[in-house]
N, CA, C and O atoms as CSV, one atom per row, in Angstrom:
chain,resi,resn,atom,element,x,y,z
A,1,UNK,N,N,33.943,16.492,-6.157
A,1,UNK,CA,C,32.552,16.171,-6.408
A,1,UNK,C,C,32.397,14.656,-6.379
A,1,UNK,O,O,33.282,13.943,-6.852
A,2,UNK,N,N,31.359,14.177,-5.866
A,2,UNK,CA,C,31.152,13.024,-5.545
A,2,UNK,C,C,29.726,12.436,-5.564
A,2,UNK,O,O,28.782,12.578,-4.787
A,3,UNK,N,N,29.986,11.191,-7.567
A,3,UNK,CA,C,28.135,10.904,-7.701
A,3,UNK,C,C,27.815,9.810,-7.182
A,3,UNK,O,O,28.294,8.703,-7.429
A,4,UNK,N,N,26.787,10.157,-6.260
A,4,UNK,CA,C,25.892,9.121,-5.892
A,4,UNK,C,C,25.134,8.514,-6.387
A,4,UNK,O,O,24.999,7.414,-5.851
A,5,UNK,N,N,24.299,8.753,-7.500
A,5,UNK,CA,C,23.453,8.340,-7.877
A,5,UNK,C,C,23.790,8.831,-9.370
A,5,UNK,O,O,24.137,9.942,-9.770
A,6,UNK,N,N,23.508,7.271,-10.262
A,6,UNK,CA,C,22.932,7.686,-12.254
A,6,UNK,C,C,21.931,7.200,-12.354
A,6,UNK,O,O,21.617,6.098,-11.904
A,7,UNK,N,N,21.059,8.169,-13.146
A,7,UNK,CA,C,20.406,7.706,-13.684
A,7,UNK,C,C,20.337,8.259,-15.751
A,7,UNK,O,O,20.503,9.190,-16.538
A,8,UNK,N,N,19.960,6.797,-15.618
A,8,UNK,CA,C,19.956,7.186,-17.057
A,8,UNK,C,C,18.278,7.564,-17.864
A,8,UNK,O,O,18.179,7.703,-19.083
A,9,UNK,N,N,17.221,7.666,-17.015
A,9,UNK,CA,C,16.310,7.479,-17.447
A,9,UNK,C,C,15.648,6.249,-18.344
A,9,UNK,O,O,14.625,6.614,-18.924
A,10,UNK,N,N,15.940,5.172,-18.524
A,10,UNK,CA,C,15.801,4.424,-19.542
A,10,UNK,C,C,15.438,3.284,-18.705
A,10,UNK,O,O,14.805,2.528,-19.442
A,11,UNK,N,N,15.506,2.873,-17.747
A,11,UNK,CA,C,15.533,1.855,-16.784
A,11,UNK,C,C,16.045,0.530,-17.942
A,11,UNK,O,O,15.971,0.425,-19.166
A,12,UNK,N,N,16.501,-0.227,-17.011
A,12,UNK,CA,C,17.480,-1.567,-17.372
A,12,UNK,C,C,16.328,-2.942,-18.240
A,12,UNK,O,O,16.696,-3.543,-19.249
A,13,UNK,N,N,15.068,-3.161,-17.602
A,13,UNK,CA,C,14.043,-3.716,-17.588
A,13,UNK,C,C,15.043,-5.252,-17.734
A,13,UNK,O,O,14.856,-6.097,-18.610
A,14,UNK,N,N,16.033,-5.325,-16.725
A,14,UNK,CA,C,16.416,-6.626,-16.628
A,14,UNK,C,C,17.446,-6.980,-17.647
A,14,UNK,O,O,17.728,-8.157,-17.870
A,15,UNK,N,N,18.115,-5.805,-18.383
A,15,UNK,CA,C,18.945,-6.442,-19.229
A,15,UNK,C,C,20.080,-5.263,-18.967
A,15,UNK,O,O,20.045,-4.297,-18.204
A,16,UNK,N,N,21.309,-5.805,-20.083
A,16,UNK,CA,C,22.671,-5.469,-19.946
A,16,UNK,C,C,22.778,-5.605,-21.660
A,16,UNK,O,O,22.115,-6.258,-22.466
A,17,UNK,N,N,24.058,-4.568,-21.832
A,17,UNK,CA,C,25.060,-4.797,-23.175
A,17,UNK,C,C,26.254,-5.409,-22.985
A,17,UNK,O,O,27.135,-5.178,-22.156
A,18,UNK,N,N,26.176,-6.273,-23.909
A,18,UNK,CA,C,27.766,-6.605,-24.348
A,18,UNK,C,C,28.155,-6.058,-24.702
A,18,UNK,O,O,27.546,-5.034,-25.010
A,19,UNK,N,N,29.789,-6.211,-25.066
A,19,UNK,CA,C,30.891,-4.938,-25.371
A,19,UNK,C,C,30.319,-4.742,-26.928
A,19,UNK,O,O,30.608,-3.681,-27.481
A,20,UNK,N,N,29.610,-5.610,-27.575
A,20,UNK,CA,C,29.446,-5.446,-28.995
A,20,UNK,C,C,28.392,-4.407,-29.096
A,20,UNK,O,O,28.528,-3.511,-29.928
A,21,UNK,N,N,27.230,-4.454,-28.232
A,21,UNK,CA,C,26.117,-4.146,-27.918
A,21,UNK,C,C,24.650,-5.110,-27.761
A,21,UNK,O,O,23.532,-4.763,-27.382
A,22,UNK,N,N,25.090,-6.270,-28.157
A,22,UNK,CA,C,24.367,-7.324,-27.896
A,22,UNK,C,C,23.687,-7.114,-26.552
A,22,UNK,O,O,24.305,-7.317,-25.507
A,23,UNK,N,N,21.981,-6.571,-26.575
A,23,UNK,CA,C,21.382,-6.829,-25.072
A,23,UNK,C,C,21.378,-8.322,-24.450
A,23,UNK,O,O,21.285,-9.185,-25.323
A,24,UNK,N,N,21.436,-8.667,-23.508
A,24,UNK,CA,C,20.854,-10.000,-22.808
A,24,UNK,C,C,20.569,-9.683,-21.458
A,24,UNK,O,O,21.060,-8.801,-20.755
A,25,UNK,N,N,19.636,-10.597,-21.174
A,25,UNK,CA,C,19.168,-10.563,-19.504
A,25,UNK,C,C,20.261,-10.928,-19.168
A,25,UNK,O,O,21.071,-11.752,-19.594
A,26,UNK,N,N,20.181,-9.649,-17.662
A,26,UNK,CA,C,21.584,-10.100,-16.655
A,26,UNK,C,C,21.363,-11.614,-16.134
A,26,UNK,O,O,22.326,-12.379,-16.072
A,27,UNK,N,N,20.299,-11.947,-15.831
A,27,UNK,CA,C,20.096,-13.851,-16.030
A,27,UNK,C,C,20.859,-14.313,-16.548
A,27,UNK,O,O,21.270,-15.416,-16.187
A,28,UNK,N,N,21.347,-13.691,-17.567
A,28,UNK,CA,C,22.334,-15.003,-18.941
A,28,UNK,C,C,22.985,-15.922,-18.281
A,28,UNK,O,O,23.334,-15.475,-17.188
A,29,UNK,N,N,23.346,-17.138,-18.471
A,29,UNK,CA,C,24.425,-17.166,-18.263
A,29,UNK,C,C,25.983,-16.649,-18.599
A,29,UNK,O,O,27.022,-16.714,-17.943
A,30,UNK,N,N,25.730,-16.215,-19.657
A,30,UNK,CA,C,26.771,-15.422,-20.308
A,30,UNK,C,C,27.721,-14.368,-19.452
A,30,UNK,O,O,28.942,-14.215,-19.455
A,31,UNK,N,N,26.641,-13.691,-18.700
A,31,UNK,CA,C,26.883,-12.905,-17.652
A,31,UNK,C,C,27.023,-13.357,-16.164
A,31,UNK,O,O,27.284,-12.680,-15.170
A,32,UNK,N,N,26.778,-14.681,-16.291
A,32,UNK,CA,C,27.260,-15.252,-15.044
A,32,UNK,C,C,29.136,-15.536,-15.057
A,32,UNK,O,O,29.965,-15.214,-14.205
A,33,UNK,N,N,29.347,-16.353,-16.561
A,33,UNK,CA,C,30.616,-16.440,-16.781
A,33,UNK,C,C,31.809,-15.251,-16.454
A,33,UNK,O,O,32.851,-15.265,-15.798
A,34,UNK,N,N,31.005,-14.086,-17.368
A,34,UNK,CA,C,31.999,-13.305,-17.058
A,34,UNK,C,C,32.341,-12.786,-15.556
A,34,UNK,O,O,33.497,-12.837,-15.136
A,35,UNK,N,N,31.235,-12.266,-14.746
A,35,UNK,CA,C,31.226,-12.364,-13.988
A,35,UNK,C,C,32.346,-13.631,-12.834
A,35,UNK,O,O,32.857,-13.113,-11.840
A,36,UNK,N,N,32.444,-14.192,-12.925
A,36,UNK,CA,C,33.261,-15.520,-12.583
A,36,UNK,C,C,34.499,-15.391,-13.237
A,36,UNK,O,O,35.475,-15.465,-12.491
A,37,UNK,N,N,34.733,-15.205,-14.517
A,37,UNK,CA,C,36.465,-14.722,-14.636
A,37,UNK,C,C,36.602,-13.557,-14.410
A,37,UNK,O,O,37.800,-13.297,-14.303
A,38,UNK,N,N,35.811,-12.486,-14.247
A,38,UNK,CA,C,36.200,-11.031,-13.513
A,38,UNK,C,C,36.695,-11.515,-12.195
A,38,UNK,O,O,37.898,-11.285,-12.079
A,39,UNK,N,N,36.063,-12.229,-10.952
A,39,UNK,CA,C,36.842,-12.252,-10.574
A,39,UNK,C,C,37.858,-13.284,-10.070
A,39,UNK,O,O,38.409,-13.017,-9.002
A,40,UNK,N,N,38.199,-14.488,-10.725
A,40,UNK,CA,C,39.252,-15.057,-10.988
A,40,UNK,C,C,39.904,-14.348,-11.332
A,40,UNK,O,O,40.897,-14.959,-10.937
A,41,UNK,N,N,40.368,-13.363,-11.838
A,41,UNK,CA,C,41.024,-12.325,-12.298
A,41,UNK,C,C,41.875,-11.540,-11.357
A,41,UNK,O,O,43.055,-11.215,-11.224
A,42,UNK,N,N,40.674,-11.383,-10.742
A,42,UNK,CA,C,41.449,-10.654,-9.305
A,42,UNK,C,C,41.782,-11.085,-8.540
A,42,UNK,O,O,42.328,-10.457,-7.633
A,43,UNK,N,N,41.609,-12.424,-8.529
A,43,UNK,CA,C,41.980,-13.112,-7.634
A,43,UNK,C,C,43.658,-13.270,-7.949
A,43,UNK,O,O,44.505,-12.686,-7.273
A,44,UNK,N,N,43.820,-13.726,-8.535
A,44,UNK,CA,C,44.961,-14.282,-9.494
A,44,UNK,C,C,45.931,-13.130,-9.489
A,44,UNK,O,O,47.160,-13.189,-9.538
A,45,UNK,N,N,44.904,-11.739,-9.400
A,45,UNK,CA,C,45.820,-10.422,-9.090
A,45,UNK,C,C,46.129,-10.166,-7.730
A,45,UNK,O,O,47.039,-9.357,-7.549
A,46,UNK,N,N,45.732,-10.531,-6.994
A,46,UNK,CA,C,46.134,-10.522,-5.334
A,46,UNK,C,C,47.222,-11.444,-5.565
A,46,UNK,O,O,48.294,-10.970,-5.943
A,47,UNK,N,N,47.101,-12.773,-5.384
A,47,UNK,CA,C,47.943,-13.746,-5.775
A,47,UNK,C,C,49.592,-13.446,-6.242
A,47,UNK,O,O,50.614,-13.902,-5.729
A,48,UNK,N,N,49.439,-12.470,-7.454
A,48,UNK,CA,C,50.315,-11.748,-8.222
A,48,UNK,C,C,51.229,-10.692,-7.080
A,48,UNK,O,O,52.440,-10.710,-6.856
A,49,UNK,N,N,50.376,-9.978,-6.601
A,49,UNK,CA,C,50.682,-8.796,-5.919
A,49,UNK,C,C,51.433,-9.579,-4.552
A,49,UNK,O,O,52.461,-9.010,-4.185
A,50,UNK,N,N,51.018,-10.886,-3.716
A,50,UNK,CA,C,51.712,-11.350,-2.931
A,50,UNK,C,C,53.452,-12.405,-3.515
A,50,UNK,O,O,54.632,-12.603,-3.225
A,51,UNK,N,N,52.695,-12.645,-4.184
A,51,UNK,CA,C,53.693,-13.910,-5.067
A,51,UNK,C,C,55.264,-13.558,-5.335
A,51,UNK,O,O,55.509,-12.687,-6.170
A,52,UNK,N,N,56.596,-14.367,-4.487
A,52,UNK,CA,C,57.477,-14.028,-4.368
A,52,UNK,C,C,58.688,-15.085,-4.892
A,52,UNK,O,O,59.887,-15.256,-4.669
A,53,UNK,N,N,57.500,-15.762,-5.833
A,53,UNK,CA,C,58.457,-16.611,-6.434
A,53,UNK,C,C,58.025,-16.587,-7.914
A,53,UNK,O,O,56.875,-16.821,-8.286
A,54,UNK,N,N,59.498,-16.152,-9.067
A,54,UNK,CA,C,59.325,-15.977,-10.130
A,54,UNK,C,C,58.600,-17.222,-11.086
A,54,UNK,O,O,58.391,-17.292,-12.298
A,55,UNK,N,N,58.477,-17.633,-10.589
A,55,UNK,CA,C,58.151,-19.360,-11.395
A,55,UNK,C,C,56.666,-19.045,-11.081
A,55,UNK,O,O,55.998,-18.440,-11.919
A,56,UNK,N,N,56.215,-19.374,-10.089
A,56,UNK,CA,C,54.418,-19.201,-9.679
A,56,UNK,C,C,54.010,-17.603,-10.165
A,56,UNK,O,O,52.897,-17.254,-10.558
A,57,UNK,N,N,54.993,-16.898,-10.053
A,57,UNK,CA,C,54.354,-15.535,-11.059
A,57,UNK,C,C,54.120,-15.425,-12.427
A,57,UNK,O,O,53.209,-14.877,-13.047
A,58,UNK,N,N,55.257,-16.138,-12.841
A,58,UNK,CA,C,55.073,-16.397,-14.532
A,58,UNK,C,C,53.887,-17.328,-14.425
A,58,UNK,O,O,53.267,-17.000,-15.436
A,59,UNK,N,N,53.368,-18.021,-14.004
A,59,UNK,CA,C,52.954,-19.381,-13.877
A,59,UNK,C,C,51.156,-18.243,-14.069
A,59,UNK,O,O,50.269,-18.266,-14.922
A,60,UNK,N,N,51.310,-17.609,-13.103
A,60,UNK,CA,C,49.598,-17.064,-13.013
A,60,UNK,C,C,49.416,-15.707,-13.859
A,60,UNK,O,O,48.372,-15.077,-14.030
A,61,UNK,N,N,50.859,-15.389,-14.401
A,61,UNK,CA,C,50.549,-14.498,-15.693
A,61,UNK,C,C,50.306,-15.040,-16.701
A,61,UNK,O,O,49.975,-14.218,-17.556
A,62,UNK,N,N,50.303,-16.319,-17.142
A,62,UNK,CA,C,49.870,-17.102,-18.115
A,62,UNK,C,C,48.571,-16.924,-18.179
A,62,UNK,O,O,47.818,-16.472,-19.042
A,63,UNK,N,N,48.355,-17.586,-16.553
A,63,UNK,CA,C,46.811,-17.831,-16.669
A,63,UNK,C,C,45.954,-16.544,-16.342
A,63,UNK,O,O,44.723,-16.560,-16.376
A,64,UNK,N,N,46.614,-15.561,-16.062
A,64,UNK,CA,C,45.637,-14.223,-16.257
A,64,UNK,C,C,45.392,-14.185,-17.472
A,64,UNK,O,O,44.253,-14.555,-17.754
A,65,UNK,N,N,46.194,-13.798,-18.526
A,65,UNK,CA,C,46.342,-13.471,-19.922
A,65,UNK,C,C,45.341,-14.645,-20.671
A,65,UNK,O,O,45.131,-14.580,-21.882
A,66,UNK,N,N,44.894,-15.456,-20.033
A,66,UNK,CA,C,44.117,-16.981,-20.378
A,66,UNK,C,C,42.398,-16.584,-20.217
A,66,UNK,O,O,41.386,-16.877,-20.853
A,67,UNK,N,N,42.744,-15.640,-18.827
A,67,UNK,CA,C,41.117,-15.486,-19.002
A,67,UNK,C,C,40.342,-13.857,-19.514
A,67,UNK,O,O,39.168,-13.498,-19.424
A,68,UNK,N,N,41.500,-13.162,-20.033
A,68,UNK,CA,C,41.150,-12.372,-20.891
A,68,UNK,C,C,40.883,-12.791,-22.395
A,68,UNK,O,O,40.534,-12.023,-23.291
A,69,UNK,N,N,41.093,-14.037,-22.498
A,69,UNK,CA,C,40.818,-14.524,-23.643
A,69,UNK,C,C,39.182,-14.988,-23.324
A,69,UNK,O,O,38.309,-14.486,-24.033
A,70,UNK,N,N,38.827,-15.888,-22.316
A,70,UNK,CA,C,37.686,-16.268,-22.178
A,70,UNK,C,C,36.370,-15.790,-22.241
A,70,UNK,O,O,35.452,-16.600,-22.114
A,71,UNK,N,N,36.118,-14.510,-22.431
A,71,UNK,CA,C,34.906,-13.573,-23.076
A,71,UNK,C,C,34.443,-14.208,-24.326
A,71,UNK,O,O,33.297,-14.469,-24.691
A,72,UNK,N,N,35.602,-14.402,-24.913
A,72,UNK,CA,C,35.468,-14.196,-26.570
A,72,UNK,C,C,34.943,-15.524,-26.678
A,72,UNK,O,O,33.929,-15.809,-27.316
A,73,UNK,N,N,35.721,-16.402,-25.983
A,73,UNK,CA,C,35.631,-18.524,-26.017
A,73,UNK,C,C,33.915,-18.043,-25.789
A,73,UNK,O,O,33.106,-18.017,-26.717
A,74,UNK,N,N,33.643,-17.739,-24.576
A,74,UNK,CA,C,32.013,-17.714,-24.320
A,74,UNK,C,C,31.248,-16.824,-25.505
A,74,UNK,O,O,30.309,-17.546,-25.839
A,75,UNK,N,N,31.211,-15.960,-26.069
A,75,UNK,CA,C,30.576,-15.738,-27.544
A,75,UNK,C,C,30.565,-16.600,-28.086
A,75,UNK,O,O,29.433,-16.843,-28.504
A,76,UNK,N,N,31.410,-17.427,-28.405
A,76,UNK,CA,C,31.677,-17.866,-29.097
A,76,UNK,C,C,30.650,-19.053,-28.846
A,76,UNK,O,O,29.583,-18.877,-29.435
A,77,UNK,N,N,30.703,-19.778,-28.385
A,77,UNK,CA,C,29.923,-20.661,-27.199
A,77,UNK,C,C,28.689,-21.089,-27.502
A,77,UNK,O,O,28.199,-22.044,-28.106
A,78,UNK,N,N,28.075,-19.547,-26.570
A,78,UNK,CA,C,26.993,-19.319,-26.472
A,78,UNK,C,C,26.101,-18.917,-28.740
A,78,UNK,O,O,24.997,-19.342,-29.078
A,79,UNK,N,N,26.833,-18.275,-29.476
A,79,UNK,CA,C,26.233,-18.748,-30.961
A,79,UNK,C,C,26.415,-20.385,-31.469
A,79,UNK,O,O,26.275,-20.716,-32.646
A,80,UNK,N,N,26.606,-20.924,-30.846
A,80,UNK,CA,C,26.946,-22.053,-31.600
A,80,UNK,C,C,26.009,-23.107,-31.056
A,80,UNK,O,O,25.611,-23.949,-31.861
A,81,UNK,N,N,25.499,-23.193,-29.483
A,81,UNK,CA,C,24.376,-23.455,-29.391
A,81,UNK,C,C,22.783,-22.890,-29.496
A,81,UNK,O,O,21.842,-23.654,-29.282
């Protein structure tokens, strides 16, 4: 089986949840950020998946594990201004 289409009935009216449930317009920047380490992320995972030297692999598992932290830095962030 294969869905094409959700609907949730509720329409979006321009916004999104955070993992907390915090609404914000997909505008945010908030949601631009993440967006942008999602995919640095993957990037960094291609990278990973080619990468044949143990040094530059450790090297970008650091910095993966760096931007799973960066959600939280941007909450964080974004209350403080």
């Amino acid at each position: 089986m294969r869905i094409t289409k959700v609907t949730t009935r509720n329409g979006d009216g321009g916004k999104t949840s955070l993992a907390k449930g915090e609404s914000v317009l997909k505008s945010d920047n908030i949601i631009h950020c993440l967006g942008e380490v999602d995919e640095l992320s993957s990037v960094i995972g291609v990278c990973l998946s080619f990468s044949q030297n143990s040094d530059i692999t450790e090297f970008l598992k650091k910095i993966q594990n760096i931007t799973y932290l960066l959600p939280v830095i941007f909450k964080q962030l974004k209350h403080a201004v």
